[in-house]
C-alpha positions as CSV (number, residue, x, y, z in Angstrom):
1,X,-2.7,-2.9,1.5
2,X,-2.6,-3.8,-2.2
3,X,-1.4,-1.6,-4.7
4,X,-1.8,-0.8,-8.2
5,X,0.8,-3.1,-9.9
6,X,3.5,-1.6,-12.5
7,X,2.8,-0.3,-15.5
8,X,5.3,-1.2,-18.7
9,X,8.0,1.4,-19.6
10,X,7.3,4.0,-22.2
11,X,10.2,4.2,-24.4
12,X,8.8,7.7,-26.1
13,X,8.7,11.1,-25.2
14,X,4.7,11.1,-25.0
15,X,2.3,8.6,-23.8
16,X,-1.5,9.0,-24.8
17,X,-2.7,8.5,-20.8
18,X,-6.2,8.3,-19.9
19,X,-7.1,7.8,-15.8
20,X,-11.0,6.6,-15.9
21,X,-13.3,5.9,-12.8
22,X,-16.5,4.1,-13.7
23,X,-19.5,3.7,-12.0
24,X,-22.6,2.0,-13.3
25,X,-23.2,3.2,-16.9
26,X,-21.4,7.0,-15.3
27,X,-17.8,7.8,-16.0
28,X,-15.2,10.5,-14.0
29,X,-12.1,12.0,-15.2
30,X,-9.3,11.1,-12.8
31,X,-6.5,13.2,-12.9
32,X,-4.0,11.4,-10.9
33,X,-3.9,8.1,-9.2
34,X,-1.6,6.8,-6.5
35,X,-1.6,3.6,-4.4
36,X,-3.9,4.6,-1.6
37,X,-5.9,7.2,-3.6
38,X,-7.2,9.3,-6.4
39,X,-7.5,12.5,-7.4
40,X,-10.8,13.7,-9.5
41,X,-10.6,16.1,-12.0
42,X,-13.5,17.6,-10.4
43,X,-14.8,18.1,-7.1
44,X,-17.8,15.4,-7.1
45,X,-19.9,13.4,-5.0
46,X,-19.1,10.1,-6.0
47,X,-22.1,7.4,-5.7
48,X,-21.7,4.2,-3.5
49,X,-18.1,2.9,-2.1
50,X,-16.9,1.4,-5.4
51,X,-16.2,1.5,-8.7
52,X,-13.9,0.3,-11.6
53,X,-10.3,2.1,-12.1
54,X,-9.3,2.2,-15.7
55,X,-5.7,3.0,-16.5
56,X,-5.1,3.7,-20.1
57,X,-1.5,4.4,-21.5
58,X,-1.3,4.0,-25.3
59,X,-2.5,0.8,-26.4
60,X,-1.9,-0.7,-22.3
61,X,-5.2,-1.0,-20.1
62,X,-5.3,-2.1,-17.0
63,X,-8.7,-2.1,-14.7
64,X,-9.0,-2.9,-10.8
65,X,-11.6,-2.1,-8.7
66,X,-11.0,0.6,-6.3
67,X,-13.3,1.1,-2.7
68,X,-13.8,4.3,-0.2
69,X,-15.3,5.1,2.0
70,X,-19.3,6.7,1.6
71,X,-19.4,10.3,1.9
72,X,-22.2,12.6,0.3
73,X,-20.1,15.6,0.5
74,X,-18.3,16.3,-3.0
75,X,-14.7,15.9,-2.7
76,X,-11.9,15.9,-5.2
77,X,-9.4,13.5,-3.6
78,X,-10.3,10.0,-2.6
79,X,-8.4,7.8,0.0
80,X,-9.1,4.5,-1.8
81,X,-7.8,0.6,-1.6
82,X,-7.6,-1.3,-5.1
83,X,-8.1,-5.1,-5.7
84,X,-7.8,-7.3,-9.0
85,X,-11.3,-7.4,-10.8
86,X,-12.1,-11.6,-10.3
């Protein structure tokens, strides 16, 4: 299973964070994101079995793409798998 490698310490009291899912030209709000899945920020259907995981703290971005399974049913949490975009 691969995992979403660490991110760099924040050595303030507040980070600007900003979880991003991208598919195509559409974006979704992620509102948590662990090694095996994600968390929406709203119950959608999500497109397709892939997309592109953006993980924005401050001026650090990191981007990986992240696969599920298909499902037409809207859902908020998504067991996912996440590889290094080649």
């Amino acid at each position: 299973m691969s995992t979403v490698s660490p991110l760099p310490a924040i050595r303030r009291s507040s980070a600007d964070v900003r979880l991003t899912l991208y598919i195509g030209a559409t974006s979704y709000r992620i509102a948590q994101i662990a090694e095996d899945f994600f968390i929406l920020s709203q119950e959608t259907a999500l497109p397709g079995t892939s997309g592109i995981v953006c993980i924005q703290i401050d001026e650090y971005e990191k981007r990986e793409v992240a696969t599920w399974e298909a499902s037409d049913a809207p859902r908020r949490r998504v067991q996912a798998s996440y590889s290094p975009i080649v």
